[in-house]
Structure formats: C-alpha cells, structure tokens
BALOLO-17434 format. One record per residue (C-alpha): residue in three letters; x, y, z. Coordinates in steps of 0.25 Angstrom, whole numbers, plus 2048, in hexadecimal, padded with zeros to 3 digits. Layout:
BEGIN
ALAXYZ
...
% end
This chain:
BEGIN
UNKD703FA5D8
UNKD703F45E5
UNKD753FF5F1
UNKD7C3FD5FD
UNKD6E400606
UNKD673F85FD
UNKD6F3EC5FE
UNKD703EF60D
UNKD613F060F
UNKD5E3E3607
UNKD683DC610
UNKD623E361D
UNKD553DD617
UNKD5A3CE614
UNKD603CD622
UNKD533D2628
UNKD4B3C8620
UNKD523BB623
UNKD553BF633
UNKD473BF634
UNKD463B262C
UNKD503AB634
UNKD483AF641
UNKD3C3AB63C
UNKD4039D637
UNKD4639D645
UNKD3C3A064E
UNKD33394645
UNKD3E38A646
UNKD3437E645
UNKD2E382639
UNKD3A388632
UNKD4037B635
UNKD3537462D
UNKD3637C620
UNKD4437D61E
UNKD4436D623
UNKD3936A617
UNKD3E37460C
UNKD5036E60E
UNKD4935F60E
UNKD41364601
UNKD4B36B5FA
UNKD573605FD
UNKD4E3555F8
UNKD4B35D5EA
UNKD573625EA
UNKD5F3515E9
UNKD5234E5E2
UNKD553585D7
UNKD653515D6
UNKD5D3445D4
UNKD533485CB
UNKD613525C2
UNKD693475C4
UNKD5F33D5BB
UNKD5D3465B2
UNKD6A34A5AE
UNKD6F33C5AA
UNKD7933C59F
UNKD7834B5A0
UNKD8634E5A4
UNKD8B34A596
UNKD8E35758F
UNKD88351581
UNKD7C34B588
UNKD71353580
UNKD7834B573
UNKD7A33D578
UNKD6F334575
UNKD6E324578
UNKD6C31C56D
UNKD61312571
UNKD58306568
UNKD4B301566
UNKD4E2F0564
UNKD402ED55B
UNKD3D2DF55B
UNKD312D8557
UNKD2E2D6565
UNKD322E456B
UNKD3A2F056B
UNKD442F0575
UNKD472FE57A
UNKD572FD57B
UNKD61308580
UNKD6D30257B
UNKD7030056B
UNKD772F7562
UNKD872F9563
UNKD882FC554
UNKD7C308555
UNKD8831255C
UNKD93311553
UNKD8A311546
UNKD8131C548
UNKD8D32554D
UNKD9332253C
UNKD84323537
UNKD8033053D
UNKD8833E53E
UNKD7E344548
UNKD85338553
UNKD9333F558
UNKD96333562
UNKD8F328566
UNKD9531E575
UNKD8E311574
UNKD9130B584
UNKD8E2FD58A
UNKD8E2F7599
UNKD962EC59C
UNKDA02E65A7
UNKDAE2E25A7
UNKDB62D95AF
UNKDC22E45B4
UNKDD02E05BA
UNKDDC2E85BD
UNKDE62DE5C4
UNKDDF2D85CF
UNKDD22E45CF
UNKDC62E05C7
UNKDB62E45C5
UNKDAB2E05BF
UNKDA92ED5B8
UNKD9A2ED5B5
UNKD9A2FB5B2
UNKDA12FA5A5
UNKD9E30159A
UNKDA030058A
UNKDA330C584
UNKDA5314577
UNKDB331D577
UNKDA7328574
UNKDA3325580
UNKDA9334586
UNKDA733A579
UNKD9933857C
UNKD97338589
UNKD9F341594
UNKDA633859D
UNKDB133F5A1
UNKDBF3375A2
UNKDC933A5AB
UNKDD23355A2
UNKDD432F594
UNKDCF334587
UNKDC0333586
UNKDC2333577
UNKDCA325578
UNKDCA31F586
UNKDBF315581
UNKDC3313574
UNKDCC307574
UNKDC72F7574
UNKDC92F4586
UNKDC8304589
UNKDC5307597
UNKDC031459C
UNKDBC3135AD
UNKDB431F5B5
UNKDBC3235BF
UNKDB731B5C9
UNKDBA30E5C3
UNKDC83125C1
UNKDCB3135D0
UNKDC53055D2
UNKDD13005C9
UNKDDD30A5CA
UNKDDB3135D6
UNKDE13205D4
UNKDEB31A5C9
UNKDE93205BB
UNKDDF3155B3
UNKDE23195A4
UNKDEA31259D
UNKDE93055A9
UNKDE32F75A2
UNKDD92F05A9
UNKDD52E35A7
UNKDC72DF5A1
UNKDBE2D25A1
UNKDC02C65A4
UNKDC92C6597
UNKDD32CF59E
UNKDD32D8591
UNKDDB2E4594
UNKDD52F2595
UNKDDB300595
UNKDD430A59D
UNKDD4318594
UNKDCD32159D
UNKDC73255AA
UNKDBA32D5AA
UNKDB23345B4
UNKDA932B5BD
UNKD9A32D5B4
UNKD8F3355BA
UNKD8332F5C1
UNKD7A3325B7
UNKD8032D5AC
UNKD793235A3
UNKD8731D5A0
UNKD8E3165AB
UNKD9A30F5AD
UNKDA930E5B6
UNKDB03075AA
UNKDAD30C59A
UNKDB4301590
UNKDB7304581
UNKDAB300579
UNKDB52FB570
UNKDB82F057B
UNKDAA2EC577
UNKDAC2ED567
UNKDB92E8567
UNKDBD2DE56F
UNKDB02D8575
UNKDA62D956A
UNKDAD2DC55D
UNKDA12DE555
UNKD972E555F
UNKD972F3557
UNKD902EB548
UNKD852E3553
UNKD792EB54E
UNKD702E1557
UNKD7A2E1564
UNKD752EC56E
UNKD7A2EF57A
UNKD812FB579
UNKD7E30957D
UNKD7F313573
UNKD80323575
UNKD8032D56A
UNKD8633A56A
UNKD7F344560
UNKD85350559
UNKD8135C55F
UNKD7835F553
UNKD72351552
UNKD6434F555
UNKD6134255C
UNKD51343556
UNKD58343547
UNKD6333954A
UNKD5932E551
UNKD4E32F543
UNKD5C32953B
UNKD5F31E543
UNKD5431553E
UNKD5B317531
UNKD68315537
UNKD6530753D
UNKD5D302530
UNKD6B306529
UNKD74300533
UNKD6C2F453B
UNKD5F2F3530
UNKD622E352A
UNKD662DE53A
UNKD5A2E2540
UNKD502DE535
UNKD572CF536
UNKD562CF546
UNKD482D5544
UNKD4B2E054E
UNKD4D2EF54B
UNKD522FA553
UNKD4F30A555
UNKD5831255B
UNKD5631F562
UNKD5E32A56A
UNKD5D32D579
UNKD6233A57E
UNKD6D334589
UNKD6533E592
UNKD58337590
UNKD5D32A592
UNKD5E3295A3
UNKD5032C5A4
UNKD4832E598
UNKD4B320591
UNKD42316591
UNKD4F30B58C
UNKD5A303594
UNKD6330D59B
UNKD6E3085A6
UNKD683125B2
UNKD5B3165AC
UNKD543235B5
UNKD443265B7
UNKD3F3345B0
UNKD3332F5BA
UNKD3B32D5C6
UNKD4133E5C2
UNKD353435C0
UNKD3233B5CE
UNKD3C3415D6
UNKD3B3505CF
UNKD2B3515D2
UNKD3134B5E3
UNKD3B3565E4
UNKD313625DF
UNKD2635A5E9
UNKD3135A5F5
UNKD3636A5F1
UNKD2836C5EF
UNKD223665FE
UNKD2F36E605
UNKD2C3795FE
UNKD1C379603
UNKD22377610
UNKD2A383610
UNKD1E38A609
UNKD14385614
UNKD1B388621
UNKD2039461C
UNKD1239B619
UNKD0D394624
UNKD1739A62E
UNKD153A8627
UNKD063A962D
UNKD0F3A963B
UNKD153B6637
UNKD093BD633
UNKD0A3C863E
UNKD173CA63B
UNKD153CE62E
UNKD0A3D7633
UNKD123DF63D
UNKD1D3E0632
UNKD153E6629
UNKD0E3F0633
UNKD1D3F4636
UNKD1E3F7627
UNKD243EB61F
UNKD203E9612
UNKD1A3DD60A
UNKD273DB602
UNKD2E3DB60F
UNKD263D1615
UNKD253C8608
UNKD353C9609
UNKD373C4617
UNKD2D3B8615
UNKD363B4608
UNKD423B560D
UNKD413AC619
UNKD393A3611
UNKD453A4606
UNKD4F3A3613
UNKD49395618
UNKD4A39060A
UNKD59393607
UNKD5D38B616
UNKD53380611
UNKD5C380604
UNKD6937F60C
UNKD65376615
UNKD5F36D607
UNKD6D370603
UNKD7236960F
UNKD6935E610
UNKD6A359600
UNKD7A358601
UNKD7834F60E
UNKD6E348607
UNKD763455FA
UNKD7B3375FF
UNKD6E333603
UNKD683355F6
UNKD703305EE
UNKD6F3235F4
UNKD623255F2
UNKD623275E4
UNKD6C31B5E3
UNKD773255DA
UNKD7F3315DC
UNKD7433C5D8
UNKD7C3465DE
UNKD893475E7
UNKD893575E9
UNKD7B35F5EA
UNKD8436A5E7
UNKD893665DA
UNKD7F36B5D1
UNKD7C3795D8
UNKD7237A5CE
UNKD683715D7
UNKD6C37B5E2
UNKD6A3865DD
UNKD5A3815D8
UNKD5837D5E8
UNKD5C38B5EB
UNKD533945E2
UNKD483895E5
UNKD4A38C5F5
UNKD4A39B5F2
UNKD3D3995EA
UNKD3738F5F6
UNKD3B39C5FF
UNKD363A65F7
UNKD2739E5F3
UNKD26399601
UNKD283A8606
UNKD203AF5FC
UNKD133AB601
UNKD113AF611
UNKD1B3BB60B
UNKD103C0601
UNKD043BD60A
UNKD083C1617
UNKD103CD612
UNKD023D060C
UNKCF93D1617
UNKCF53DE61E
UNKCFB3E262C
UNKCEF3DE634
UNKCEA3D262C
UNKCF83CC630
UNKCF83CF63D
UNKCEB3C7640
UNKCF23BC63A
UNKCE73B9630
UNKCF23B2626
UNKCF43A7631
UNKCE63A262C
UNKCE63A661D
UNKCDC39C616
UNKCE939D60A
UNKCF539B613
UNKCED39061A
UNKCE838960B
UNKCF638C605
UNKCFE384611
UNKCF4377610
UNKCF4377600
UNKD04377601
UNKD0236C60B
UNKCF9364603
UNKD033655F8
UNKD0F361601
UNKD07354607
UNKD023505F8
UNKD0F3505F3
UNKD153485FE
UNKD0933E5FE
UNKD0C33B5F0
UNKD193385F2
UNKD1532E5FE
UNKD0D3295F2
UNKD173285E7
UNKD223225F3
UNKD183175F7
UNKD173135E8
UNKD253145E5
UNKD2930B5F0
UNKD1C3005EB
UNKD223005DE
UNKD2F2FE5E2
UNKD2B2F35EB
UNKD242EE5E1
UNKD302EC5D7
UNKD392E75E3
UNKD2F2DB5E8
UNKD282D75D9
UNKD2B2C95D7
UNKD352CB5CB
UNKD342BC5C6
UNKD412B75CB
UNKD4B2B45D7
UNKD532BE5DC
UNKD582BC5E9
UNKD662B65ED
UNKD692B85E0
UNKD772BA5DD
UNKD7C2BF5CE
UNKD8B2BE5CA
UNKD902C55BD
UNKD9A2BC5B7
UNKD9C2C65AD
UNKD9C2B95A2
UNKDA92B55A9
UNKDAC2A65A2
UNKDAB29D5B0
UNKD9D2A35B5
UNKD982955B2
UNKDA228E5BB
UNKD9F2995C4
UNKD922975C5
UNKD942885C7
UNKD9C28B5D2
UNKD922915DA
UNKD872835D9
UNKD8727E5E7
UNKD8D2895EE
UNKD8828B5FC
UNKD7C2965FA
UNKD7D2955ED
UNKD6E2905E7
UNKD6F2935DA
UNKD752985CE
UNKD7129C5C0
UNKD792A55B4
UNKD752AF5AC
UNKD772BB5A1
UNKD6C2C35AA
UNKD642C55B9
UNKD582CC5BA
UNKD5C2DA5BA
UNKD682DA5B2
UNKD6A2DD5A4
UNKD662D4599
UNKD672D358C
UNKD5D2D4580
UNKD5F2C9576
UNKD5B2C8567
UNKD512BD568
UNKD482B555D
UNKD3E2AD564
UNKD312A655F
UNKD242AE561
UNKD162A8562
UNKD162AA552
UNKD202A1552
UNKD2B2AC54D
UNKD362AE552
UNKD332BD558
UNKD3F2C755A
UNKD422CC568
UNKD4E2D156F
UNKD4C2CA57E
UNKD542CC58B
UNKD5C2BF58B
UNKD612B9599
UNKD6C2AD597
UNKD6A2A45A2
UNKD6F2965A7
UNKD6628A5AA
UNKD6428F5BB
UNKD6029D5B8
UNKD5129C5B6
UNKD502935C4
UNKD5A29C5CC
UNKD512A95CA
UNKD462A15CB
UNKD402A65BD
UNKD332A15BB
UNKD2E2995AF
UNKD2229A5A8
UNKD2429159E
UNKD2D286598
UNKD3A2825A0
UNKD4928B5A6
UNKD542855A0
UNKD5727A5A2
UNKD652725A1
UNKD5D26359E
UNKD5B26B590
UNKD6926C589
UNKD62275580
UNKD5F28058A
UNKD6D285589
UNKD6C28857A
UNKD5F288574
UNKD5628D580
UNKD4E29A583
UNKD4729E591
UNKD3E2AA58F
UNKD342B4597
UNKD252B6596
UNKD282C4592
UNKD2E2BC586
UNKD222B3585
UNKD1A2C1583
UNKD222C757A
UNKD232BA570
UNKD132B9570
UNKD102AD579
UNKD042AE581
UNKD0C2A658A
UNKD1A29F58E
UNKD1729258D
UNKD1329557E
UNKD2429C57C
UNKD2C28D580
UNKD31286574
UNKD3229256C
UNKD3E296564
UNKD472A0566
UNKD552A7560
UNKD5E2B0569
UNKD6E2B4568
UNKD702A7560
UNKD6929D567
UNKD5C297562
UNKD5428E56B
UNKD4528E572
UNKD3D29357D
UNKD3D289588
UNKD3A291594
UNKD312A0598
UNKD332A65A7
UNKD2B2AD5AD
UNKD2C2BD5AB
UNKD362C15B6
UNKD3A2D05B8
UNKD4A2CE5B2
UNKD4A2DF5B1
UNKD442EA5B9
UNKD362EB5BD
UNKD372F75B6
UNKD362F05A9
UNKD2C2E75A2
UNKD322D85A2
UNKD382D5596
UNKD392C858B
UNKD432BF590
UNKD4D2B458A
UNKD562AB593
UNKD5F2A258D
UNKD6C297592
UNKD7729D58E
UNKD8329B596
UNKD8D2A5590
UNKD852B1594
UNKD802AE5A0
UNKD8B2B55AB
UNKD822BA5B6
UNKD832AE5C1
UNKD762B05CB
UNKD782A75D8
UNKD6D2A55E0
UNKD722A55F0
UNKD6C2A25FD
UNKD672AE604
UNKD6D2A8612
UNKD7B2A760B
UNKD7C2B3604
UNKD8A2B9608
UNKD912AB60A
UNKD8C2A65FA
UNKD902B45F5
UNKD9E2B25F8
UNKD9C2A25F6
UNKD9A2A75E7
UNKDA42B15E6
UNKDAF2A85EB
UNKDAA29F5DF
UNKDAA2AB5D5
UNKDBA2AE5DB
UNKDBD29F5D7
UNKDB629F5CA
UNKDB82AE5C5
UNKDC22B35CB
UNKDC62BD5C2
UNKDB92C65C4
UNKDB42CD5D1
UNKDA62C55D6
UNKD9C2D05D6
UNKD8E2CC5D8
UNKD802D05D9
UNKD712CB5E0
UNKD682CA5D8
UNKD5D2D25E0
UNKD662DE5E1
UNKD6A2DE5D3
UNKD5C2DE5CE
UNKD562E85D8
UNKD602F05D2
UNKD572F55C8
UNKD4D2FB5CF
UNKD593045D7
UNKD533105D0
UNKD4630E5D5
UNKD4A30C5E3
UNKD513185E2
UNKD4731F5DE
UNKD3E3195E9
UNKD4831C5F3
UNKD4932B5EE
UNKD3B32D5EE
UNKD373285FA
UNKD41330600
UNKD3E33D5F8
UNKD2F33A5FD
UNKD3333960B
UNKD3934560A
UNKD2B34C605
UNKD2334760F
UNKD2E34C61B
UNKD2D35B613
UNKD1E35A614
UNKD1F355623
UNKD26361626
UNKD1D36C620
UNKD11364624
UNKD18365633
UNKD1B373632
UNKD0A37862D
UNKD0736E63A
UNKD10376643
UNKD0B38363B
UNKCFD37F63D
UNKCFD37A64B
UNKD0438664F
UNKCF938E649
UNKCED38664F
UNKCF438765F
UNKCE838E665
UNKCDF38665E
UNKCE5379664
UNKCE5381671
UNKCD7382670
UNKCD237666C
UNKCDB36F677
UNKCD3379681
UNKCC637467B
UNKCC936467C
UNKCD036066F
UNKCD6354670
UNKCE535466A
UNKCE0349660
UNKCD735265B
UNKCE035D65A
UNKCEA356651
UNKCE135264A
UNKCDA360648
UNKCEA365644
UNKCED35B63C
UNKCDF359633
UNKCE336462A
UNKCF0360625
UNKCEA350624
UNKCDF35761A
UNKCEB35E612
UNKCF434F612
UNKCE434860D
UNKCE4354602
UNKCF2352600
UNKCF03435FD
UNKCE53435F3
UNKCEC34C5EA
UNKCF93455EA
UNKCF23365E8
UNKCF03375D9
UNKCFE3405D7
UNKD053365DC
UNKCFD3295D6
UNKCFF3305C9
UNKD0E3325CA
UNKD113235D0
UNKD0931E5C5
UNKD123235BB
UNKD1F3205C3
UNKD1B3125C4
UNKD193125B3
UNKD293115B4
UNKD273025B9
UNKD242F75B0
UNKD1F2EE5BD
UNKD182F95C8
UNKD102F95D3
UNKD032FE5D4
UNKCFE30D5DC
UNKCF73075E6
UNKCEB30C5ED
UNKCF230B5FB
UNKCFD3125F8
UNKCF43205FA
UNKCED31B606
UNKCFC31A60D
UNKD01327607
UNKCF332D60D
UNKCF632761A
UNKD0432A61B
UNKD04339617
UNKCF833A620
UNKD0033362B
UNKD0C33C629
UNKD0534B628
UNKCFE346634
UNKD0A34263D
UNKD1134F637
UNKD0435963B
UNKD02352647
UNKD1035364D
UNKD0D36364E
UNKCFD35F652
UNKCFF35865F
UNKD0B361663
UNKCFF36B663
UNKCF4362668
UNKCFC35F675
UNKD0036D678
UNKCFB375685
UNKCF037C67E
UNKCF1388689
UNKCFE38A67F
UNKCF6388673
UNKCED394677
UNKCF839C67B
UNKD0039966C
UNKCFE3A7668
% end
C-alpha cells in the first residue's frame, strides 16, 4: 500500500524532474525546437497516413455479417478465352438460394439511371441502383424510415439516402410521396429513407429502386436468362456454412441448372465466392472503385519510414546533446546521485518532449484534415478524434519514442566514473560518434529512396497522361441522351451550328462502359470461333470524328446500304485472337452477333478505349441506330463557352423534358487514372515531408558539430584557412554519410518501383538517370542544409571562436 510520505516523495521527485527538464529544453531552445518540430511533423503525418492506410482496409467492414457475405463472381469460358467477370447471370441468385440451405439470403444489385421529375424538379439520377428487398437483410443500411424488410419489395419502389431526399422534398417527410420516373412518367412511391452510405462501401448509390421494377415491368423475363449477365449478386451464408464446401457444389449446380445452354452456345461458366472484404483490394475482377493492396502496403512502409526518420531525429539530437551535460552528470554523482536517479531524469525529459510532440501532432493533424482529404480525393476522415483507438497507439508510440530515445545517453552517462566524466571523454566516444552517423545514414537512405520512388512515380504518370491513346480527344463534347426517342433529330439540329465541327453517336466513348457481346465469327480455320467481344454501336461519323485509324478495309460507310445491317468493323486485338497473321487477311469474313449476321469489312487500328492499366482488348463495332444515345460534338477550341450554350439551347428545343448534362471528353477519360494521381499527389507529399524531417535532424548534428569543432575553426582561421575550405572541411563528413546513404537505397528502391509498376499493363521504364538526379539532389539538399550552420561558423570572429569555452 501506497502511504501518504510515499506518494508525497514521488510527487516531490516527478516535480523535481520535469522542472529541470523544462529548464533545460529552455536554455537549448534551437535544438529543442528542432526535435519536437521533426518528431509532431512525423507523428502527424503517420498518424493520417494510418487513417488512410484503416480506412482501405476496412472496406465493407462496417456490415455487422461481413465475415459471412461473399460476392458471387464467374469465369465466362470461350473457345477464345475466359473472361474473369464479377458480375453473374440474373437467374444464379434466386436459384442457388432454393438449391442450397447453407445460402440464408442472397441481394443481387445493378447500376443504372433514371430520368426523375417531381413537378417542375428533375435529375438525371446516375446514381441509381437496382436492388433486392434483401438488400438490408443482407447488408446494414440503416433506414430512417420505412421497413427494411419491405421498403424494396414492390414493382417502382423507391428507397433515397438522405441526401437525395432533400434534393426533392427539403425538410417535408418523402414516404409515401410519388415521384415520377423516365421518360414514361411511370409513377413511383418512395418507401424509405436510408442513411447516407459510408465511403468505403463497395455499394454506392443516392436512389435504390425495387429489382422487381426490373423483373417486372422492364424485363419480364430477366430472372429465367441464364446467358444474360449483368447483375451483381451477394450471398449471405448461414453462420455454420462453409464457403470452401458451398463453392466445390456449384459446378454441379450449373451442369443441373444451365448445363444444355452453355454446351449449345459452346461457352461454360464457373462460379466462385469472394469474401465482400476481399473484394475492394484483393480482386483481380471488375469492381466499381477498385483499391491497390500495392498502393497500402505503399503507404504503410512511408508512414513507418517517416515515424522512423523523426524518430532518428529525436534519437540523434538527443544523444547528441547528452555529451553537453557530461560534467553535470559528474558533479551530480560526486554530490551522491545515484545511477537510477540519473537514468530517471534523462527518460523523463526525453518522455516530456515526446508527450508536447504528441499534442502538438494532435494539433496539427485535425488542421490538416481538410487538406488531406482533398488530397486523397474522398472523405478518409472528418474527425482525428473519432476513433480514439488511433490516439491512443500515437500515445504509447510517443512514450516508447521518449523512453528509447532517453534510455541510451541515460544508461551510458549515468554509467561513467566521476572523474572519467568530468574530462568530458563521452563528448568524443568512438560509439556515440559511430551510433549518431549510422542513424544518419539510415535517415538520408530512406529519404533518397523516396526521392527515388517519387521521381518514378511521377515518369510513369506522365507516361500514361501523354501516350498517344490512338484517338481524338480534345473539344470533344459527350451528351448522354439517355436513349431518349428525338436524339436523332437532335443531333441533326446541331450540323452547321457556329463551332460545331462535327458530330457522331454512339452506345460508348473511350473510357466508358461497354458491353460484352456473344459473338460467332469466322477464324482462320474457317470456323466460326465463339467469343464474347466488347461491342460499341456507332453511326457512319464515328470512326472519322475520333480519328480512328484504319488498318485495313474501309469505316462505314453510307454509299453501302448494306452497312446498316449486315456489317462489322473490328480491332487488331480481334484480328489476333481469330488467328490472322494479319488484318488484311479478317475482311470479308463472316460473322453472327445479337441477331445479325453480316461480314468483316473494316480493322482499326488498336486504340486504348480502357485504362492503360489494362491490356487492350478484342473489339466489335457495329451501325445500330437504336442503341447508340451518347452524341459526341466535336467543338472549336476558340468557341467553347459560346457552342456549349449554342447546343444546350438546341437540347432545351429538342428535349425539353430532361435537364442537359454534359461531359469532355478528355476529363471524362482521364477520370480513370484519378486513383493514381491521388496517389502521386499523396506521395509526393508524404516524401516531401520525409526529406523536411531529415532537413531538420541533419540541421541540428550540423549545429551540434559546429559547436563542438569552435576552437578548431578558431584556429585554422588564425592559421590562414580560407572560409571555403572550412565549409568544406564541416560539411565532408555528412556529404560521405548522404554518398553511403545513396548506395544503399539504390537497389531498395529499384527493387520496390519494379514491382509497383508490375500493377500497369503499359509502364515506363527505371531509367538510369533517375539515380543520377536523386544523387545530385540529396547531395545538393544535405549540403545547403550543413552549410547553412558552416559558413555561420566560418565568418565568425575567430578571437570568439577561441574563447567558446
């Protein structure tokens, strides 16, 4: 049991210690500066760095039956390929949820768009999404109000977020309110109001529609299409299921079920389960917002790098500045301290800069939330101190910085004999002096290698922005009709406008989706060879307005009636996968696709209609009026804002019953690569960051140093040394540990780089030149850093250098 002196004494000896910390760090205000600066810079950095790094890897994870929710997903295996597909057939849900007891729910869901009216209110509502009325049984969406179990149950149900409810009905109660949807007008009750969704949430959406709209009243026979896919299927398992076990039956299942279609379309499928938490970064198939297990492991190893640098600072500086109190130690132990009592003090004001390090972090990270949040393009976080469980890991890992960073001039200073300290001998230990260049070392190799990795991120990026992607993309302008019935008459409203150059329709742009067609076309066997092929449905301008390229044959043409019906333009990454050794030998070959048989007449060139990311892929394009609602209008540069309203004041006269939204062309398709610039943008950042942390120790050892080597500036000023030679003499040791520094962090980073750009289907190369400029440039910044302190020392009187002690 604690006593009443006891307690008394300890708290006599805790005031004693940090009173003499405080005066310490007081009387060194310059370097006291420096390592609180480096180590709140650090810790703040790891600290949104580890929200980042949580919040990716806690997708979906807010469901409370995550562990049991798997994504139904299918290989599509063609004679040709097999096509890796995260989405199923529409009947797969509804079937395997009667065929196997292990399956307690199943929420199959599908994006799509509506046309929205309330009076004279109307959107575009591209965030639409089909769904299940298991979609909350599945899933926890909370609503605000309806019944989950039946909100989404009735044919032209509507559930909103809450968000999109205010768009439409303010503060006024939505349920139960009818809402006009389509072009049709068809009347729609919403039924509920849920919760705006979570960031990271795989599924995404402001308006949820009944699936039964779908199965019902748009495509009555959707649920028996075996072949059709399209929809997204969830399943939820019984808690006593086993994914492994359920996933071995399914062969079974579809031999039962789907066996006779897919031996006559010569195509078979294979279905697997996806844990829902897997899905965001582990899956190699199509998924909406898809993450980068590269990009986490990335950003972990920079915020252990950038705690790790701050922490060598505070490390560095403080066993550095220990060898200054050397005589104090001795004359404390000559008056009768003890080595525990020693060891104490040193920990405890090592321990006390850490915890105002951690408030200031604290500080500095909520001021910064804003900032990186527009840096990672979402809302990671709104609050640092939501999750106090981040907080409270900064805080033991600040105590533990303290405590290592203390423990070492603690245990050797406290160590030494009375006399050996007051000579000062530690000042010029062989180990402090080896232990504070190693850590430097350490410090400048990890910072060189993220000037490295930075360099070749930005190259690569460059790369992907400048590539020429074998099409037009500029002045481009892309209207969504949304298939309204006058997007002809439209469109022909808009030949001869002033700006207007051209115009051209379409089912797809580059970028956008597109969908895979079952196709028969004739091989170089003369067979016809079973391929399911993105399919883009184009009018007779579309080829010449994005300035496609032929490589063989002819575009569409309207001098040949035929082309309408009974023609087909393909890729060369068709041409390969059909076995021609080259497109001249694919014209005139036959071919059957959604109902329509015809020949080859036409192979373009390859052009990049998806990500760089991914490998191009076979190609179909076809006339076909009907689904071809995207209008692209090629404008004059010099005209832009006066033809934009030109075309919207013909939209308002032809359409006037939906808003005009639009779209260019080169925005829209950079859009893809948004996660990679983020991701360049953070790391740049995160490496600036590094490199400032480094700055600062590296400043601090300089001011260290110099102060230490006064006299001897003193005297080699008396003797004739020139200040050249002096900064020189200063700074030649640091500039050995950057060089030593750089060779170990060359491979490291080259190793890691080359792995990162494995993630890209078209990437750049390392090039030689890269390390010559991170060499220069780390040299270039620890000398400007050192030599800041070594001409300060160089210029001054030296009758005061040889009086510094």
């Amino acid at each position: 049991m604690w006593t009443l002196k006891a307690i008394s004494h300890l708290t006599a000896m805790l005031k004693n210690y940090f009173k003499i910390a405080f005066r310490n760090l007081w009387k060194h205000k310059v370097f006291s500066f420096i390592n609180i600066m480096g180590l709140t810079v650090g810790m703040s950095a790891c600290l949104l760095i580890s929200m980042y790094v949580n919040f990716e890897l806690t997708y979906d994870a807010f469901h409370s039956k995550s562990d049991r929710i798997y994504r139904l997903v299918t290989d599509v295996i063609t004679p040709s390929e097999t096509i890796n597909a995260g989405i199923t057939s529409w009947a797969f849900g509804p079937t395997i949820k009667q065929d196997f007891p292990e399956v307690e729910a199943y929420a199959r869901v599908s994006g799509g768009s509506f046309l929205v009216r309330k009076g004279d209110i109307k959107f575009q509502e591209e965030s639409t999404v089909f769904a299940d009325s298991s979609l909350f049984r599945v899933f926890d969406f909370p609503l605000l109000q309806g019944d989950p179990g039946t909100a989404l149950k009735e044919p032209l149900s509507i559930v909103f977020t809450e968000k999109a409810a205010k768009k439409y009905f303010g503060d006024a109660d939505p349920v139960g309110q009818t809402l006009l949807l389509s072009g049709e007008g068809l009347p729609a009750k919403v039924t509920g109001v849920m919760k705006d969704l979570p960031e990271n949430s795989q599924i995404k959406g402001d308006m949820f529609v009944s699936m039964t709209t779908m199965t019902q009243r748009f495509n009555r026979e959707i649920d028996e299409q075996w072949g059709n896919f399209g929809a997204k299927t969830y399943l939820l398992l019984k808690p006593d299921a086993n994914s492994k076990t359920l996933e071995k039956k399914l062969p079974a299942y579809l031999e039962r079920r789907a066996g006779k279609l897919m031996r006559e379309s010569k195509m078979s499928y294979k279905l697997f389960l996806e844990p829902l938490l897997d899905v965001h970064l582990k899956s190699e198939r199509d998924v909406d917002e898809k993450g980068s297990m590269s990009n986490v492991y990335v950003f972990s190893v920079i915020a252990a790098f950038i705690l790790l640098i701050a922490c060598i600072n505070f490390v560095n500086l403080t066993t550095a500045r220990s060898a200054e109190r050397a005589k104090e130690v001795g004359i404390r132990k000559v008056v009768g301290a003890g080595k525990g009592l020693l060891a104490r003090q040193f920990v405890s004001e090592s321990v006390l800069l850490c915890m105002i390090a951690f408030v200031f972090s604290l500080v500095l990270s909520a001021a910064l939330v804003p900032l990186f949040n527009n840096l990672a393009g979402k809302v990671i976080v709104s609050d640092i101190f939501a999750d106090p469980s981040f907080l409270i890991y900064m805080l033991l890992a600040a105590v533990l910085i303290g405590i290592l960073a203390g423990i070492y001039p603690a245990l050797v200073l406290s160590s030494f004999e009375p006399v050996t300290v007051l000579k000062g001998r530690f000042s010029t230990s062989f180990k402090g002096i080896l232990l504070r260049k190693g850590l430097v070392t350490v410090q400048f190799a990890i910072s060189i290698a993220l000037i490295i990795a930075t360099m070749i991120v930005y190259i690569q990026m460059n790369f992907m922005r400048n590539r020429d992607l074998g099409f037009s993309k500029d002045q481009m302008l892309v209207i969504n009709t949304e298939g309204d019935p006058k997007r002809e008459a439209f469109k022909e409203s808009l030949r001869g406008l002033t700006g207007v150059k051209s115009t051209a329709a379409s089912s797809s742009v580059p970028g956008s989706p597109n969908p895979g067609a079952y196709s028969e076309i004739e091989n170089r066997s003369g067979e016809l060879q079973v391929a399911n092929l993105d399919l883009y449905f184009v009018d007779f301008d579309y080829i010449r307005q994005f300035g496609l390229k032929m490589a063989a044959g002819r575009p569409f043409s309207r001098e040949f009636g035929t082309d309408t019906t009974q023609a087909m333009v393909i890729n060369e990454a068709a041409v390969k996968l059909l076995g021609y050794a080259k497109p001249d030998d694919a014209l005139g070959r036959r071919f059957k696709q959604w109902g329509r048989e015809g020949k080859i007449v036409g192979v373009v060139k390859d052009f990049h209609f998806r990500s760089l990311q991914e490998n191009i892929r076979p190609l179909t394009m076809r006339i076909e009026p009907g689904g071809a609602s995207l209008i692209s209008v090629q404008i004059e540069g010099n005209r832009l804002k006066e033809t934009v309203a030109a075309v919207e004041q013909k939209w308002k006269e032809a359409i006037p019953g939906r808003p005009f939204s639009y779209y260019f062309m080169d925005e829209f398709f950079d859009r893809q690569y948004r996660s990679e610039e983020r991701f360049e943008k953070l790391f740049f950042n995160f490496a600036i960051l590094a490199i400032f942390i480094s700055c600062l120790g590296l400043l601090g050892l300089a001011s260290y140093s110099t102060m230490q080597r006064t006299k001897e500036i003193g005297v080699r000023k008396v003797m004739g040394a020139s200040i050249a030679s002096i900064v020189g003499l200063l700074s030649m040791d640091f500039l050995k540990l950057v060089i030593i520094a750089f060779v170990v962090a060359s491979p490291i980073a080259y190793f890691g780089m080359d792995r990162w750009l494995e993630n890209f289907a078209y990437r750049t190369n390392i090039y030689w030149w890269v390390f010559v400029i991170a060499a220069a440039l780390s040299t270039a910044i620890a000398f400007v850093t050192v030599s800041f302190q070594s001409i300060r020392a160089a210029v001054m009187n030296p009758v005061k250098s040889l009086r510094s002690e």
